[in-house]
TORTOR-899348 format. One record per residue (C-alpha): residue number from 1; residue in one letter; x, y negated, z negated. Coordinates in steps of 0.02 Angstrom, whole numbers, m for minus. Each point is the difference from the previous one (the first is absolute). Layout:
+-------+-------+--------+--------+--------+
: lumza : selum :      u :      v :      w :
+-------+-------+--------+--------+--------+
:   NUM :     A :      X :      Y :      Z :
...
+-------+-------+--------+--------+--------+
***
This chain:
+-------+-------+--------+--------+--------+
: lumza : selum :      u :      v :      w :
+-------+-------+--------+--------+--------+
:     1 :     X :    494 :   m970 :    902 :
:     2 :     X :   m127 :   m106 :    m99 :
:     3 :     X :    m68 :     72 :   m157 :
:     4 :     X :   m177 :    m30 :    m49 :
:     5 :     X :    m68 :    m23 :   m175 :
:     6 :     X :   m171 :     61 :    m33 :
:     7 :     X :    m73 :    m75 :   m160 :
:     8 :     X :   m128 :    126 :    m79 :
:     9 :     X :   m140 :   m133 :    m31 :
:    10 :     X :   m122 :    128 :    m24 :
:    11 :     X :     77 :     41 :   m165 :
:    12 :     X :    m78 :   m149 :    m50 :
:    13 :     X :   m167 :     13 :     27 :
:    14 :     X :    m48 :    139 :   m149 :
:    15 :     X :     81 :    m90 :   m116 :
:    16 :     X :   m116 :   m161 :     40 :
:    17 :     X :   m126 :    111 :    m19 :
:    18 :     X :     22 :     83 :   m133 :
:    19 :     X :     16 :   m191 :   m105 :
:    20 :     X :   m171 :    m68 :     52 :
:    21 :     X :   m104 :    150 :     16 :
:    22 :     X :    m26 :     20 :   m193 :
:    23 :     X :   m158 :     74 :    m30 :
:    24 :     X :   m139 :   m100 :    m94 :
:    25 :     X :   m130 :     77 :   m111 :
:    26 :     X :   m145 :   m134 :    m13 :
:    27 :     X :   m119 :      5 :   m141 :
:    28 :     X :   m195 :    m87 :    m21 :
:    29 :     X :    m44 :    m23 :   m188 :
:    30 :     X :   m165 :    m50 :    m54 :
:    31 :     X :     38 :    m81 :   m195 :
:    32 :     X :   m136 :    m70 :   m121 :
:    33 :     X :     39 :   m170 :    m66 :
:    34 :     X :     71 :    m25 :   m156 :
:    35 :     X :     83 :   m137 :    m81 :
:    36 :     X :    115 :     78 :   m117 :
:    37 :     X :     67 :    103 :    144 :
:    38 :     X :    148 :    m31 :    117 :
:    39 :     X :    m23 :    104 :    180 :
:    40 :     X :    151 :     34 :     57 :
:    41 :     X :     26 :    m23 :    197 :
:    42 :     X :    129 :     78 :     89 :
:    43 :     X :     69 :    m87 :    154 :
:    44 :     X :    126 :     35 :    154 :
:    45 :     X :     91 :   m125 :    104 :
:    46 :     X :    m74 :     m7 :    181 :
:    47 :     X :   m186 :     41 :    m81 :
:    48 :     X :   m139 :   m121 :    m46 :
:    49 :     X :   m106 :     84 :   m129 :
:    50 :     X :   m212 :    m90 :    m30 :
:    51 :     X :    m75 :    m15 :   m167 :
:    52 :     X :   m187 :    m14 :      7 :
:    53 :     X :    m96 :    m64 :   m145 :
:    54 :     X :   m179 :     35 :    m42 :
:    55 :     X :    m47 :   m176 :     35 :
:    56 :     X :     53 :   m171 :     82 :
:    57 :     X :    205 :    m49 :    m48 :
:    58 :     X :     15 :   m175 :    m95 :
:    59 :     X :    177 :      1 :    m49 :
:    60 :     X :    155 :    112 :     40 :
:    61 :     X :    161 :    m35 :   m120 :
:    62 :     X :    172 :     75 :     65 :
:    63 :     X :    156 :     13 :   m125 :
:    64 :     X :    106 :     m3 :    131 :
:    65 :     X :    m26 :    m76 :    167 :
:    66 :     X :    174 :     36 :     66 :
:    67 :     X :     m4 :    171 :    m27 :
:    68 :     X :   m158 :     43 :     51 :
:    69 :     X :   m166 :    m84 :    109 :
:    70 :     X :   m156 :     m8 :    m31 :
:    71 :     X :   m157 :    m57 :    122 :
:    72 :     X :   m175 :    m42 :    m19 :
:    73 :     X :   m120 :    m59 :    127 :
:    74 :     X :   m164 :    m68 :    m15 :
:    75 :     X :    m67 :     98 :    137 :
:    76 :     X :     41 :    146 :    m99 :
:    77 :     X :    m68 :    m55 :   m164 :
:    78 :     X :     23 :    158 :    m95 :
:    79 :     X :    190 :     58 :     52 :
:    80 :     X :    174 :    m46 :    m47 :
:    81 :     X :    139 :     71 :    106 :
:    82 :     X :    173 :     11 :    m73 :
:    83 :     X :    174 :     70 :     64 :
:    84 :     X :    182 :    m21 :    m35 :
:    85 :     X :    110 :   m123 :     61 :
:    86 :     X :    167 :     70 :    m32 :
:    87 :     X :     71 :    141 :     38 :
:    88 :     X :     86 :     17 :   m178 :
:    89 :     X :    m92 :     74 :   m134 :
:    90 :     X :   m119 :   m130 :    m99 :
:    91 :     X :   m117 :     19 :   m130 :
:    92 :     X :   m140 :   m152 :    m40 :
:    93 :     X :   m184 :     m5 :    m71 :
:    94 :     X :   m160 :    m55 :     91 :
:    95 :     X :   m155 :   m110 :    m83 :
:    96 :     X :   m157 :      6 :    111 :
:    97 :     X :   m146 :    m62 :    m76 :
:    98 :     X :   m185 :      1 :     82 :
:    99 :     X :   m141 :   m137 :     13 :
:   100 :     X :    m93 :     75 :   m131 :
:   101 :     X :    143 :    m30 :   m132 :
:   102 :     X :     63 :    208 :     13 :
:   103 :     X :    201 :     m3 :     m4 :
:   104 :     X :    107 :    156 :     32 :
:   105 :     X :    180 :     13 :     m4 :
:   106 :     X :    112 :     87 :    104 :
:   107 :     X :    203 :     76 :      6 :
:   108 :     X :     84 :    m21 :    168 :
:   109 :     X :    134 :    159 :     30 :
:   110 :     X :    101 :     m8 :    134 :
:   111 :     X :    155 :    125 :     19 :
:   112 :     X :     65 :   m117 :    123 :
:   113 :     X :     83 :     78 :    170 :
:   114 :     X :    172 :     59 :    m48 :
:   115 :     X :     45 :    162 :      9 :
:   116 :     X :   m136 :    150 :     11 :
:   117 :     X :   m190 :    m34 :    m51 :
:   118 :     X :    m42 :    102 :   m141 :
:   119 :     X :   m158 :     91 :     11 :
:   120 :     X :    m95 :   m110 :    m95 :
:   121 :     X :   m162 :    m44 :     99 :
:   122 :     X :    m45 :   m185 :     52 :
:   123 :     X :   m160 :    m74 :    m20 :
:   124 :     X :    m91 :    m52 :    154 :
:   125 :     X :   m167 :    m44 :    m77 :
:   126 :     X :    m56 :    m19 :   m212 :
:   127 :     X :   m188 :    m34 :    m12 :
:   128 :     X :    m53 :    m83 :   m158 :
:   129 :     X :   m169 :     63 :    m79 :
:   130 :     X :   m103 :    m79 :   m131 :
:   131 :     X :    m94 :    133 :   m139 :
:   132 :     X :   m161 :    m72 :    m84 :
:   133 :     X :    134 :    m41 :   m129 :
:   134 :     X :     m5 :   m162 :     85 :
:   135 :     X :   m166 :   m108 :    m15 :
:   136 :     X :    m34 :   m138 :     86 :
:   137 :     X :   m165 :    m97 :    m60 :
:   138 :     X :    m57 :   m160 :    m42 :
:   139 :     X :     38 :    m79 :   m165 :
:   140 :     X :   m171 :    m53 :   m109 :
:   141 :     X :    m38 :   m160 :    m49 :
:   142 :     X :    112 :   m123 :     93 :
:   143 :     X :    m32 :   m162 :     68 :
:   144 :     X :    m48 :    m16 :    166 :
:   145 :     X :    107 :   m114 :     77 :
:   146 :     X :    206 :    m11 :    m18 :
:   147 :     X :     33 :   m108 :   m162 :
:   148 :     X :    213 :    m29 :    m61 :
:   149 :     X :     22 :    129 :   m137 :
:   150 :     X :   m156 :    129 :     55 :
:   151 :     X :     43 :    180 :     61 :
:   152 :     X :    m44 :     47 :    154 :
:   153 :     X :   m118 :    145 :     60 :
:   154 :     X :    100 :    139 :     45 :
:   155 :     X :     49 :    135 :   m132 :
:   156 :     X :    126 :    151 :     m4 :
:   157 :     X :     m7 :    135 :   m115 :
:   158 :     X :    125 :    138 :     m7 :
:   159 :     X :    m26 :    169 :   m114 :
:   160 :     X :    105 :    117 :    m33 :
:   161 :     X :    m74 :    173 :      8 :
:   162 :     X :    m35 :     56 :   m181 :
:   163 :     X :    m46 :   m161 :    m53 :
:   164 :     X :   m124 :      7 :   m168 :
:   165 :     X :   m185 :    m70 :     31 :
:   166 :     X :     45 :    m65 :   m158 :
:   167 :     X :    150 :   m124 :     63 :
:   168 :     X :    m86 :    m27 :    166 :
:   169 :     X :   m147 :    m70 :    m88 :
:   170 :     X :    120 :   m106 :   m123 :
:   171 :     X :     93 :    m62 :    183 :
:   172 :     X :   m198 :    m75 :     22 :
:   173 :     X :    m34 :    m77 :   m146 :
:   174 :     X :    193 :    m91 :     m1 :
:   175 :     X :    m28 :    m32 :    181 :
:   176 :     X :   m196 :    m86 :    m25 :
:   177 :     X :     79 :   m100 :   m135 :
:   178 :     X :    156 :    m60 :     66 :
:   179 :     X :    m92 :    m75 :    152 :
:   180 :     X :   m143 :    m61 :   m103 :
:   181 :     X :    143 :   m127 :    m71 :
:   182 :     X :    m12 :   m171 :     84 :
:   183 :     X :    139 :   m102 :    m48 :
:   184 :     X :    138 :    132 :    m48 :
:   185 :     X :    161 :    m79 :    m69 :
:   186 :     X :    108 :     m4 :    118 :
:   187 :     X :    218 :     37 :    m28 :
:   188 :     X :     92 :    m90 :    132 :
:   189 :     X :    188 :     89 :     52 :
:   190 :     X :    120 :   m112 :     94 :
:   191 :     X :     29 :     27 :    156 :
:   192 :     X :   m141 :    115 :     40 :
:   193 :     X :   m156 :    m35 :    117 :
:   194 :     X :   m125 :     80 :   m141 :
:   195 :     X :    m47 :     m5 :   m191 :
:   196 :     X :    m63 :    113 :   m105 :
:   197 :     X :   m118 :     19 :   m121 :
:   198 :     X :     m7 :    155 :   m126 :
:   199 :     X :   m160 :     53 :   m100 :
:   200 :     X :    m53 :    162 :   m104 :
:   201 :     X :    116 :    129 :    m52 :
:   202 :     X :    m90 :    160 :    m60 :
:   203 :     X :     67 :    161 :    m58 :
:   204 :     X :   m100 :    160 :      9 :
:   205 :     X :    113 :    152 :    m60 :
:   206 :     X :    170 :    m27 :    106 :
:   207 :     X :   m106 :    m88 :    129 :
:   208 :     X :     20 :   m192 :     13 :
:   209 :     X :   m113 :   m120 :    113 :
:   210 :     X :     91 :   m156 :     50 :
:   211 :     X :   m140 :   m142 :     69 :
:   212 :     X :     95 :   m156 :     92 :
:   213 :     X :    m50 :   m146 :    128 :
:   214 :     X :    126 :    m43 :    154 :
:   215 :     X :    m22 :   m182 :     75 :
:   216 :     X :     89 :    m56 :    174 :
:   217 :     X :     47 :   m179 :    m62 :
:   218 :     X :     83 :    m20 :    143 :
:   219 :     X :    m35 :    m79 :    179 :
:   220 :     X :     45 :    173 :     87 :
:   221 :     X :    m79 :    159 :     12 :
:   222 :     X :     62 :    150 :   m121 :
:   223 :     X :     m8 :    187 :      6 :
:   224 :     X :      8 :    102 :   m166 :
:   225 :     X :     52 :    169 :    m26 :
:   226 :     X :    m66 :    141 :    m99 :
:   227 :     X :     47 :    m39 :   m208 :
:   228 :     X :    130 :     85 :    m78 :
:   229 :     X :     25 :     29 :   m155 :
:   230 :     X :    212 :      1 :    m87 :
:   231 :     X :     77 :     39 :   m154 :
:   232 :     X :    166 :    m88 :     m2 :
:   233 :     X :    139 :    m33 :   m142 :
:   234 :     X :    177 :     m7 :    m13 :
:   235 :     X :     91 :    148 :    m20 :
:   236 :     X :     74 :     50 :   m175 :
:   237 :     X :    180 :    m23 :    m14 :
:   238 :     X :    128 :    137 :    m90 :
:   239 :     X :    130 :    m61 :   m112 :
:   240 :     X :    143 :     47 :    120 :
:   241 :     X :    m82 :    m83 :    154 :
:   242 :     X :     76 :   m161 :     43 :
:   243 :     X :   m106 :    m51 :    142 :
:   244 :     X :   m159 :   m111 :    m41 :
:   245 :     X :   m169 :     58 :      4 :
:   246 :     X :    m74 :     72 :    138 :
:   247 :     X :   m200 :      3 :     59 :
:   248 :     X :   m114 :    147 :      8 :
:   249 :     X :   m176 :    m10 :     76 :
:   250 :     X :   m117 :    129 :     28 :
:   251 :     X :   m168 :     m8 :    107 :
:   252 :     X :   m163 :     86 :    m97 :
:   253 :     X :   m127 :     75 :    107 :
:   254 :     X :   m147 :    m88 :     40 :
:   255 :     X :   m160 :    109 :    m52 :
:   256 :     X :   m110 :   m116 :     99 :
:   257 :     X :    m13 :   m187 :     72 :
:   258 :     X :   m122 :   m118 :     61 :
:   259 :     X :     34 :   m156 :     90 :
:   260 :     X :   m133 :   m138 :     96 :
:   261 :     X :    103 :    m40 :    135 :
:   262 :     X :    210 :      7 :     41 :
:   263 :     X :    m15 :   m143 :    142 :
:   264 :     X :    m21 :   m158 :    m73 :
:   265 :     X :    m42 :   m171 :     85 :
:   266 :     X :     51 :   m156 :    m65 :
:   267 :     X :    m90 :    m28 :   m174 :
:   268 :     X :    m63 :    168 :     m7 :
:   269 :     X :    m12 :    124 :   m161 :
:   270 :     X :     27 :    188 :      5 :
:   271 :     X :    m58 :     72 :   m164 :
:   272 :     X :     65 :    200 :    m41 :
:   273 :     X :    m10 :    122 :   m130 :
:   274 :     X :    168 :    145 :    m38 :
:   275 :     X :    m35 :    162 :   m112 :
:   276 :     X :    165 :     70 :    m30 :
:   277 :     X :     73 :    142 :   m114 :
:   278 :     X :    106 :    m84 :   m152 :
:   279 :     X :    131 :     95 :    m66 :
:   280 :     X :    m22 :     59 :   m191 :
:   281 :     X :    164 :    m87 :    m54 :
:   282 :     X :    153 :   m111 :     93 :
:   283 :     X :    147 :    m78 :    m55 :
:   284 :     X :     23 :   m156 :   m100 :
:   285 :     X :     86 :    m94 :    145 :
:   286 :     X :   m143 :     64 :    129 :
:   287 :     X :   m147 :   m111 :     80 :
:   288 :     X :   m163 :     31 :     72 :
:   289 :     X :    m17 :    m97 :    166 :
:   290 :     X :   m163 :    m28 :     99 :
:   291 :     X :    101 :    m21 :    185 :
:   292 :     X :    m61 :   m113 :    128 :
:   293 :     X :     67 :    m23 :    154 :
:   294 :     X :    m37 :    m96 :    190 :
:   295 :     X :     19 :    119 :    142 :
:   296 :     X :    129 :   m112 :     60 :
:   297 :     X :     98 :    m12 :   m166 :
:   298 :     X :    m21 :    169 :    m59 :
:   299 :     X :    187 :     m7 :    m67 :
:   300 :     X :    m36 :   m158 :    m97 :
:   301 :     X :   m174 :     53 :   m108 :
:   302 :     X :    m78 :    m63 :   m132 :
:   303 :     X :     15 :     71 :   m162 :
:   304 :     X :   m126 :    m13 :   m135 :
:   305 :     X :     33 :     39 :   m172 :
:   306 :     X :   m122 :    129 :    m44 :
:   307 :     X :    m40 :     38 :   m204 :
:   308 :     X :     61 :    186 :    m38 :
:   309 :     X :   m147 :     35 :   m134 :
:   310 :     X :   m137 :    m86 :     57 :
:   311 :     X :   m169 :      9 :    m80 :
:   312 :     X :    m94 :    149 :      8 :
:   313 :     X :   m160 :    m16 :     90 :
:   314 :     X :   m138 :    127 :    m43 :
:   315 :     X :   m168 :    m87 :     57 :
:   316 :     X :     28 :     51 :    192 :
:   317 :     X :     14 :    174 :    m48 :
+-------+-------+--------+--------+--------+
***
């Protein structure tokens, strides 16, 4: 008598199911650019997620290209498509700036695929918006033609809502007097593609206005990001502490910015203007930093030492 053996392989098929039939929850945002904010962008293995930008893509910076991909094709000018690459999770940080010299920056989340999805939902499509925050407009009396050491003709200004007419028209007079400046003196910082050049610092209440020049001395284009401005020190140390010192640094919010152009060509000058809030009082070992920084090199910036009591201006008022 021969015994047969029957092997129940449709007890297999629910469970195969039941693994790749996780349901997704996809999500369109609409987000208005800002500079000091990071959008957060939350990704799934197996799904290819588009960022679309208000205007033509220049530049697109990934942390970490073996985690994560990111695409952009000319014949779509104004997207950038990005998915995971692993299956593990992975966090990294996105840089995407625009022709016009806007930047935004972005956190890539991706839960990965082990186990059970949570029910977090992933982001198919984030459209970027620009508010009449951000002006675009010729700057006044340039020369013509391109000369080594003259700005170009594009200009970016970013306000904060609640701004003061006050400070925005103290941003214009820095601003028209900074670029009226032919031959700034320019600080050279090895190993960098740019110098620097810094000019007034006014003080209106707790309000500062930093003016400063930026020249591509080098024989490669540069992009610029928005200016930051830090408060660093080292850290106090207690008696019964044994360890050296360590460093603090804290970012101050920017009240408002301007800024002539963020791509610059060989020999070209970017000339900007920062109104920040200064705190009333900081430690001995703290300094005030005007940051710097090539949207390439954003973890290697320029910092500029920055006077904490400046002089008070009260003729723009």
């Amino acid at each position: 008598m021969k015994l047969r053996w029957f092997i129940p392989l449709f007890g297999l098929f629910p469970l195969h199911l039941k693994a790749s039939e996780v349901p997704v929850t996809p999500r369109v945002t609409t987000v208005v650019i800002n500079p000091a904010q990071v959008t957060p962008l939350h990704l799934r293995p197996e799904f290819e997620s588009a960022i679309r930008m208000p205007e033509e893509v220049s530049s697109v910076i990934l942390g970490s290209p073996g985690t994560f991909k990111a695409e952009h094709n000319e014949a779509e000018p104004n997207y950038v498509y990005v998915k995971p690459t692993t299956k593990e999770p992975a966090q990294s940080n996105l840089l995407i700036a625009t022709k016009s010299g806007l930047h935004v920056s972005l956190e890539l989340i991706s839960d990965g695929a082990a186990g059970v999805y949570d029910k977090r939902p992933v982001d198919f499509l984030i459209e970027y918006r620009v508010t009449r925050s951000f002006l675009v407009s010729p700057v006044p009396n340039l020369p013509a033609g391109p000369e080594i050491g003259q700005p170009r003709s594009a200009e970016i200004s970013v306000t904060p809502q609640g701004t003061h007419p006050e400070t925005s028209s103290a941003l214009d007079n820095e601003y028209q007097q900074q670029v009226r400046i032919n031959a700034p003196r320019w600080t050279k910082w090895e190993g960098k593609q740019i110098e620097t050049s810094l000019g007034d610092t006014r003080q209106w209440n707790n309000e500062v206005a930093i003016s400063y020049s930026i020249l591509n001395s080098s024989t490669e284009p540069v992009e610029i990001v928005p200016p930051q401005i830090q408060i660093a020190g080292a850290k106090l140390k207690k008696k019964k502490e044994k360890d050296g010192k360590g460093i603090i640094s804290d970012q101050l919010e920017i009240r408002q910015y301007r800024l002539s152009a963020t791509r610059l060509e060989p020999g070209e000058r970017a000339d900007g203007v920062v109104i920040f809030d200064r705190p009333n009082f900081k430690q001995s070992t703290e300094k005030l930093f005007l940051q710097i920084a090539q949207s390439d090199r954003i973890d290697q910036p320029i910092l500029i030492r920055l006077p904490f009591t400046p002089a008070i201006n009260a003729d723009n008022r």
